[in-house]
VOGU-3710 file (C-alpha; in Angstrom, 3 decimals, decimal comma):
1> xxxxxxxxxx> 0,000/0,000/0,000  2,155/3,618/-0,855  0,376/5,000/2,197  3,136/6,394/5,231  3,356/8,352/7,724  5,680/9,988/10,119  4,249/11,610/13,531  5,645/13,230/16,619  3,160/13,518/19,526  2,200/14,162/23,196
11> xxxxxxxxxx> 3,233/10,071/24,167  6,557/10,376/22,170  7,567/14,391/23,114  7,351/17,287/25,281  6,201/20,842/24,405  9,581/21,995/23,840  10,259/19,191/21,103  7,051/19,453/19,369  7,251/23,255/19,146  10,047/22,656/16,855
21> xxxxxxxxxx> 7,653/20,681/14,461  4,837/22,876/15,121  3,762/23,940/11,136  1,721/27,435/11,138  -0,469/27,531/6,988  2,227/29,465/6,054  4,855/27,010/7,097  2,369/24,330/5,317  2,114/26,395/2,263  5,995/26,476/1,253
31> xxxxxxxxxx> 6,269/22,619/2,198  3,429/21,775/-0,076  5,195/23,768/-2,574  8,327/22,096/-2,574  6,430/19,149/-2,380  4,428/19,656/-5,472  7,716/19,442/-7,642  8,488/15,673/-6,117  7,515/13,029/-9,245  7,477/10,614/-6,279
41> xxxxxxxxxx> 4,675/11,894/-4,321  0,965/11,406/-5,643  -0,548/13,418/-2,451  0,218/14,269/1,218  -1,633/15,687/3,583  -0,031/17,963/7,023  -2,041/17,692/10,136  -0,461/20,315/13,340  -2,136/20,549/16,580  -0,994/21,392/20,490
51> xxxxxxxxxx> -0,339/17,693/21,000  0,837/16,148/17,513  2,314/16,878/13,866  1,595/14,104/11,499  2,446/14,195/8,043  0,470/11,713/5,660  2,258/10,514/2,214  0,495/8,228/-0,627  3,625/7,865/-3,358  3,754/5,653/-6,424
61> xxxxxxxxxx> 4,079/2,523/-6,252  7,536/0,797/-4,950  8,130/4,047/-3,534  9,301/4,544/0,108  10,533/8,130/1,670  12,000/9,128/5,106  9,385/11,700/6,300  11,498/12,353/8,908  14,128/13,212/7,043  11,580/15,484/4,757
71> xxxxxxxxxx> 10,431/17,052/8,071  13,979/17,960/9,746  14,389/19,067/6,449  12,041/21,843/6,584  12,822/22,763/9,833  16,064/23,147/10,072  16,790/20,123/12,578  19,487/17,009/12,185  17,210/13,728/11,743  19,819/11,841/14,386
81> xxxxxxxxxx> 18,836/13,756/17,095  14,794/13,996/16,249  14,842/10,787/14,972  13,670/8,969/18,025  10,760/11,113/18,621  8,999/10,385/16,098  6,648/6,852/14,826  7,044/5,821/11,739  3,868/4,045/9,902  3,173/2,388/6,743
91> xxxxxxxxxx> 0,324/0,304/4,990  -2,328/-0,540/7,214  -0,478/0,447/10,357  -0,828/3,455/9,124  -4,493/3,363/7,860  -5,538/1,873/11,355  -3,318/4,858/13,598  -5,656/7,656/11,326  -8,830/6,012/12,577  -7,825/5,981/15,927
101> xxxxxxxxxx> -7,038/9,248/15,668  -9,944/10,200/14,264  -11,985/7,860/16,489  -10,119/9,927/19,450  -8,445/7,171/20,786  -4,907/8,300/20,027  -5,819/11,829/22,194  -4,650/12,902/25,195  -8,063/13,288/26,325  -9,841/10,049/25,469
111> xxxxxxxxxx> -12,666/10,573/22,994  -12,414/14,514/22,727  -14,411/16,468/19,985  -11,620/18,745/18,465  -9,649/15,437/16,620  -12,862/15,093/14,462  -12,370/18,936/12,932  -8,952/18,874/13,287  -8,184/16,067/10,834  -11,086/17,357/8,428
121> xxxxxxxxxx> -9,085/20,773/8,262  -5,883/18,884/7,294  -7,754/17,557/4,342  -9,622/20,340/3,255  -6,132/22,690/3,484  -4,186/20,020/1,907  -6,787/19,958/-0,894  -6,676/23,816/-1,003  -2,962/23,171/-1,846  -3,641/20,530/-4,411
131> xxxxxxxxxx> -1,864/18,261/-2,311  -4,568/15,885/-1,758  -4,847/12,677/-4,497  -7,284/10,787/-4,289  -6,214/7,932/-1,832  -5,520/10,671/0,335  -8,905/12,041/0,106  -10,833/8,689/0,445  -8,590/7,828/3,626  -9,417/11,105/5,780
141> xxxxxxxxxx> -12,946/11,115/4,918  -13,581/8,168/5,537  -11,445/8,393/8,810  -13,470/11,041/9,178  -16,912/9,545/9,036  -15,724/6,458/11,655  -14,786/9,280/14,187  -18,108/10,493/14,061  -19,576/7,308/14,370  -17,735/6,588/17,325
151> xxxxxxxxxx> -18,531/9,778/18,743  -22,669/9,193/18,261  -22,538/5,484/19,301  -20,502/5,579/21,951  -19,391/7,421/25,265  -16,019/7,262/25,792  -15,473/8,714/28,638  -17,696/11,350/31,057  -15,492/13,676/31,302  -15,864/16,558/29,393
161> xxxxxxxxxx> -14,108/16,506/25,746  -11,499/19,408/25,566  -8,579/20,450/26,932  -9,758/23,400/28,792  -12,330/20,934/30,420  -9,924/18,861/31,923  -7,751/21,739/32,913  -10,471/22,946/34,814  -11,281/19,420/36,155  -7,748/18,812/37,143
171> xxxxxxxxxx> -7,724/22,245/38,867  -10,643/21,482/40,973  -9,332/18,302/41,807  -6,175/20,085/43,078  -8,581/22,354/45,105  -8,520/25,560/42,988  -11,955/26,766/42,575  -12,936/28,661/38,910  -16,207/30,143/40,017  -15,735/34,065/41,251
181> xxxxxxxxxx> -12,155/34,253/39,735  -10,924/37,577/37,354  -9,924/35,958/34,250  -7,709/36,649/31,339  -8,138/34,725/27,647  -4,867/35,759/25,421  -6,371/34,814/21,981  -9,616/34,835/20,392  -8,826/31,785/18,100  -11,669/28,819/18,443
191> xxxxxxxxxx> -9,323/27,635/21,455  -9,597/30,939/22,759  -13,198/31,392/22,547  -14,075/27,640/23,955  -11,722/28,520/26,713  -13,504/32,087/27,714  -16,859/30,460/27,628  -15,966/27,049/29,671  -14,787/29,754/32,199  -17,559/32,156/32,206
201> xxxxxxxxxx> -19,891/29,164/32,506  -18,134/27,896/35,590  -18,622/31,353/37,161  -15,750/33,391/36,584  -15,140/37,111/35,414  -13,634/36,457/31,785  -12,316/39,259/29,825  -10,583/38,299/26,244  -7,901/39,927/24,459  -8,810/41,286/21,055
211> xxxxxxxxxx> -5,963/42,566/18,435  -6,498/46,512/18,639  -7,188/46,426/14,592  -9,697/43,571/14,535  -11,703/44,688/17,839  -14,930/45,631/15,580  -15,072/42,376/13,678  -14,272/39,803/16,074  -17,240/37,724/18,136  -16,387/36,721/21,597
221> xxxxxxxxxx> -18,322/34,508/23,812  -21,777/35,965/25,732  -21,736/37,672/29,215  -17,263/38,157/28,150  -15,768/41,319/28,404  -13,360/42,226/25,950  -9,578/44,031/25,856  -7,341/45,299/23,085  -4,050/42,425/23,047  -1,605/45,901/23,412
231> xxxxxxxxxx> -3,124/46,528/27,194  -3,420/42,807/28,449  -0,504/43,396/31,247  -2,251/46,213/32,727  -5,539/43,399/33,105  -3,165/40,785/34,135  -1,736/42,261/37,350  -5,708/42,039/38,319  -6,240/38,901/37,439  -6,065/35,759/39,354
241> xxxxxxxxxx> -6,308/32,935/36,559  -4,566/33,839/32,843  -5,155/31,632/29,936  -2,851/32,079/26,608  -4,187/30,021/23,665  -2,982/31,275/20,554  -0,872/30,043/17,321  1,303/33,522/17,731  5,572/32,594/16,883  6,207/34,613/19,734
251> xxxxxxxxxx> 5,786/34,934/23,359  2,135/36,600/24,700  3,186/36,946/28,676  7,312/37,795/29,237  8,974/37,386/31,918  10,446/41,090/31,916  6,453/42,054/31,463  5,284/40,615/34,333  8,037/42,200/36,498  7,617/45,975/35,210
261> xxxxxxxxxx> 3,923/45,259/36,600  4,914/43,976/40,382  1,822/41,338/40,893  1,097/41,668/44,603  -1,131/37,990/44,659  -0,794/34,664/43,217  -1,688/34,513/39,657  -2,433/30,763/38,175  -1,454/30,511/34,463  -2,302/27,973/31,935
271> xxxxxxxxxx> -0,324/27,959/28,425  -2,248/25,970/26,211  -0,183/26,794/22,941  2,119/25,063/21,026  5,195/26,318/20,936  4,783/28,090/24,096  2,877/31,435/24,170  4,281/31,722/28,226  8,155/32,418/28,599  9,400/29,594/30,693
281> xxxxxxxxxx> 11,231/31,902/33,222  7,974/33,353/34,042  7,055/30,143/36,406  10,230/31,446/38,707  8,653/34,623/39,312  6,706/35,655/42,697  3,604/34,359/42,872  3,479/33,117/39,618  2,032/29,103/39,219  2,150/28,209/35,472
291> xxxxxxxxxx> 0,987/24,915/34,153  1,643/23,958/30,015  -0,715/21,826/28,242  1,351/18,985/29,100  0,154/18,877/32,812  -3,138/18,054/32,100  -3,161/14,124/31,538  -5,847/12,022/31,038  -8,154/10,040/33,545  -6,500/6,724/34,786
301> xxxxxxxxxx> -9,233/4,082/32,083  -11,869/2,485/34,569  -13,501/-0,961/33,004  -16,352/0,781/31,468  -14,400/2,926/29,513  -12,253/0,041/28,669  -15,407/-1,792/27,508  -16,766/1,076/25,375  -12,873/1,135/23,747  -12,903/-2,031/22,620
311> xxxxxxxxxx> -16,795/-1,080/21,028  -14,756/2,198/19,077  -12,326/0,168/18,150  -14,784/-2,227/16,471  -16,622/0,522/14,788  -13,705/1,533/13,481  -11,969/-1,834/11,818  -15,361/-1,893/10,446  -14,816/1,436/8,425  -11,395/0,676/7,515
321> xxxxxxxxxx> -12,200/-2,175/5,792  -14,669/-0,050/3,673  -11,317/1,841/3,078  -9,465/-1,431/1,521  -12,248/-2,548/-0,390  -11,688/0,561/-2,497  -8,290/0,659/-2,003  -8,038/-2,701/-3,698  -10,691/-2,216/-6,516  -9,654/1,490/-7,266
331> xxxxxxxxxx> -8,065/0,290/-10,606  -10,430/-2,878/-11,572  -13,298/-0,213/-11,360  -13,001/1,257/-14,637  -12,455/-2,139/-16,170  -15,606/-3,379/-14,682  -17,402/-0,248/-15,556  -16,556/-1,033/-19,514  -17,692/-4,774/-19,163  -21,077/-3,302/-17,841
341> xxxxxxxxxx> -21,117/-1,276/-20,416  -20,585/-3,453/-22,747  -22,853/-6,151/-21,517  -25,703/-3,640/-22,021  -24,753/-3,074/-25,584  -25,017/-6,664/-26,449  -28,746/-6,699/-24,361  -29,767/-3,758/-26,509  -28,442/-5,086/-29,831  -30,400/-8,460/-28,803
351> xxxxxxxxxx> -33,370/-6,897/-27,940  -33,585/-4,408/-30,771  -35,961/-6,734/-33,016  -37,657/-7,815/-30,278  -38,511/-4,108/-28,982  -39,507/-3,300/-32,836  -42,448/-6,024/-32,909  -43,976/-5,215/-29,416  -47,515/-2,946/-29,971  -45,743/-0,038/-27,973
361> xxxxxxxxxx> -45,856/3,794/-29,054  -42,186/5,220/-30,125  -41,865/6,829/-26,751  -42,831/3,900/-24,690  -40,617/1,807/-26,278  -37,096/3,597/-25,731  -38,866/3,865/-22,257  -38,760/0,157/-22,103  -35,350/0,151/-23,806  -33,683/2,030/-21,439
371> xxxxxxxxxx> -35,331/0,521/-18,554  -34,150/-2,994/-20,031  -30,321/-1,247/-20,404  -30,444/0,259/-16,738  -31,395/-3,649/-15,186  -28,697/-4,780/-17,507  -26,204/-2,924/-15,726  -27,272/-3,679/-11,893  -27,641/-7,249/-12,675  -23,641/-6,973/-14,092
381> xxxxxxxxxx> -22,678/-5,061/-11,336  -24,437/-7,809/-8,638  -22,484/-10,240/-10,398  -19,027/-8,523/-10,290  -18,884/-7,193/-6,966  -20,968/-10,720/-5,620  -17,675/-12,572/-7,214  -15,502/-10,253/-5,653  -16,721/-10,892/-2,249  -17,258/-14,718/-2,654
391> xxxxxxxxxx> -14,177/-16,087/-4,744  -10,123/-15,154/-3,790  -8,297/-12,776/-5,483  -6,936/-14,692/-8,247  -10,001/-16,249/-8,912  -11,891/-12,698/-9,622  -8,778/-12,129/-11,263  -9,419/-14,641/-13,867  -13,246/-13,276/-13,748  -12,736/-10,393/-14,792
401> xxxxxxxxxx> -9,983/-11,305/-17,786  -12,708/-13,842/-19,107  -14,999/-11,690/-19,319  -13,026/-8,365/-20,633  -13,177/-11,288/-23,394  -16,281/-12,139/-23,921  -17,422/-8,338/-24,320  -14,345/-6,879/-25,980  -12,592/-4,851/-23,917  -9,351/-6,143/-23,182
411> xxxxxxxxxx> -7,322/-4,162/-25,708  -7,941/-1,682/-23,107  -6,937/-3,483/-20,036  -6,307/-1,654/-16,967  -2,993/-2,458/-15,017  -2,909/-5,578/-13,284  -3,468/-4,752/-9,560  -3,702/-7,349/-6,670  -7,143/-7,859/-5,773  -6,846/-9,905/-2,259
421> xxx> -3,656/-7,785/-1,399  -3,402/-4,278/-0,255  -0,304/-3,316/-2,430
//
């Protein structure tokens, strides 16, 4: 199967190793243009979150890259040292990781929502690009469609499904209370947004930062108060919890900003960006408690979760295996579609005399004639795709060259391709 990957992640990295690999659309855009000129690659698809960067390859045929390589490539780095932190996936090991993913069962919070959108965006911008061939596309949609049949049929876990949930969760269960709290949200992004209203439903005073140029066009959460991004450190020395969530190269709270201020009371920060939006030093100030997105881990699995797991995980083998049945018929298609075809031509040309003698009106005779071709081509296409399903590989095989005979169509035979096999 020319399907690979290469992924870093949350299980393999910390924050400070996946910044590196952290692509922004511009980053995206320049790779997929260098990648456009590669004869080698049919397709690939870049997928960058907080907690993994994942890039998805489908080359011709006896083709194999190092992704790795690719990816240290375009950021600067020396594969021997990044080398370890990443997985390295091909073939169906790599079709099953996507549906996991997709399924949220790869996430650092079991079963969360975002995955779903998250690897629908890395399709649709990869398609944007061009980038996306078609095994590509059939792969993340229907990766796609799985996780959201996981997500309606079962319940993965009952904790709520976003990072900014279980921060808040975490928090509580550390004895830090939300509710009646001054607020800060650095970034107005849909992170941003889903933070300030998790917080403002849990009681607190939210205010969120707005860039000073944008402040008339940009919707913020009801019941939130809003701030221009220039003044946020005269805000922060008021508040008592600060959130930064945005995809900004540089750093939205500094460590020499927070000292010109003088904070007279503990201030609780949570950096949910990656790379960081919080200067590290920041945590060695005064008063100062900041947490990245790597302190929130997930829930130790009880046995029901466990149980309702092992259901995802059956929903999706079940999709993937829709996935190989195309996989492995995407080039016998078109050769079946020509012996239907042709099949119907021969039931026409049969019929012709036939249709001539019947009492019908003009009209209600090509009626009947292209009734007769439509049945023609459903009965053809039960038989094909029945023998597919019943007989091996090489028996269809031999099918479908007998019968390319029969109706003509073998002087334009398709490439042999290995029905049975997934290469």
């Amino acid at each position: 199967m020319s399907i690979q990957m290469a992924g870093i992640d949350h299980s393999r990295a910390g924050i400070d190793v996946r910044s590196i690999f952290s692509f922004t659309k511009k980053n995206m855009e320049a790779a997929f243009e260098d990648w456009k000129t590669r004869e080698e690659i049919e397709g690939c698809v870049l997928l960058s979150t907080c907690n993994r960067m994942e890039l998805w390859v489908s080359t011709k045929n006896g083709c194999s890259l190092s992704l790795v390589d690719e990816l240290c490539e375009k950021k600067g780095a020396l594969p021997e040292t990044y080398r370890p932190y990443f997985a390295e996936r091909e073939g169906r090991e790599a079709v099953e990781h996507l549906f996991r993913l997709a399924g949220g069962l790869e996430s650092r919070i079991l079963g969360e929502d975002q995955i779903i959108t998250q690897v629908k965006e890395a399709l649709a911008f990869a398609r944007e690009q061009y980038m996306a061939d078609k095994v590509l596309e059939v792969l993340f949609r229907l990766a796609v469609t799985a996780g959201k049949k996981v997500k309606t049929e079962v319940t993965l876990s009952t904790a709520s499904q976003s990072v900014i949930h279980q921060a808040i969760e975490v928090l509580h269960r550390e004895g830090y209370e939300v509710s009646g709290k001054k607020c800060m949200v650095i970034g107005n992004g849909a992170m941003g947004r889903l933070t300030a209203s998790t917080l403002q439903n849990q009681g607190a005073d939210v205010t969120v930062t707005v860039r000073q140029y944008r402040s008339g066009l940009v919707d913020i959460p009801e019941n939130c108060k809003r701030i221009n991004y220039g003044d946020r450190m005269e805000l922060f020395r008021q508040c008592d919890l600060v959130v930064s969530a945005t995809s900004s190269p540089n750093y939205t709270i500094k460590t020499q900003q927070v000292q010109e201020i003088q904070v007279d009371h503990p201030v609780l920060i949570i950096d949910l960006a990656v790379p960081r939006d919080v200067e590290a030093t920041v945590a060695k100030l005064p008063n100062m408690t900041v947490y990245d997105i790597d302190y929130f881990q997930v829930d130790i699995q009880n046995a029901r979760v466990k149980e309702n797991i092992a259901r995802a995980e059956e929903i999706l083998q079940k999709q993937q295996e829709e996935f190989y049945d195309w996989y492995e018929c995407r080039n016998v298609v078109p050769r079946i579609q020509r012996i239907k075809e042709s099949a119907a031509r021969d039931l026409e040309l049969r019929l012709t005399k036939v249709l001539r003698n019947l009492p019908l009106e003009m009209g209600d005779s090509d009626n009947l004639g292209e009734q007769i071709d439509t049945a023609a081509v459903k009965m053809m296409n039960k038989l094909l795709f029945g023998l597919r399903d019943e007989v091996s590989g090489d028996a269809f095989r031999e099918c479908l060259q007998a019968m390319e005979r029969i109706f003509g169509t073998e002087e334009i035979h398709c490439e042999k391709v290995r029905i049975g096999s997934y290469e």
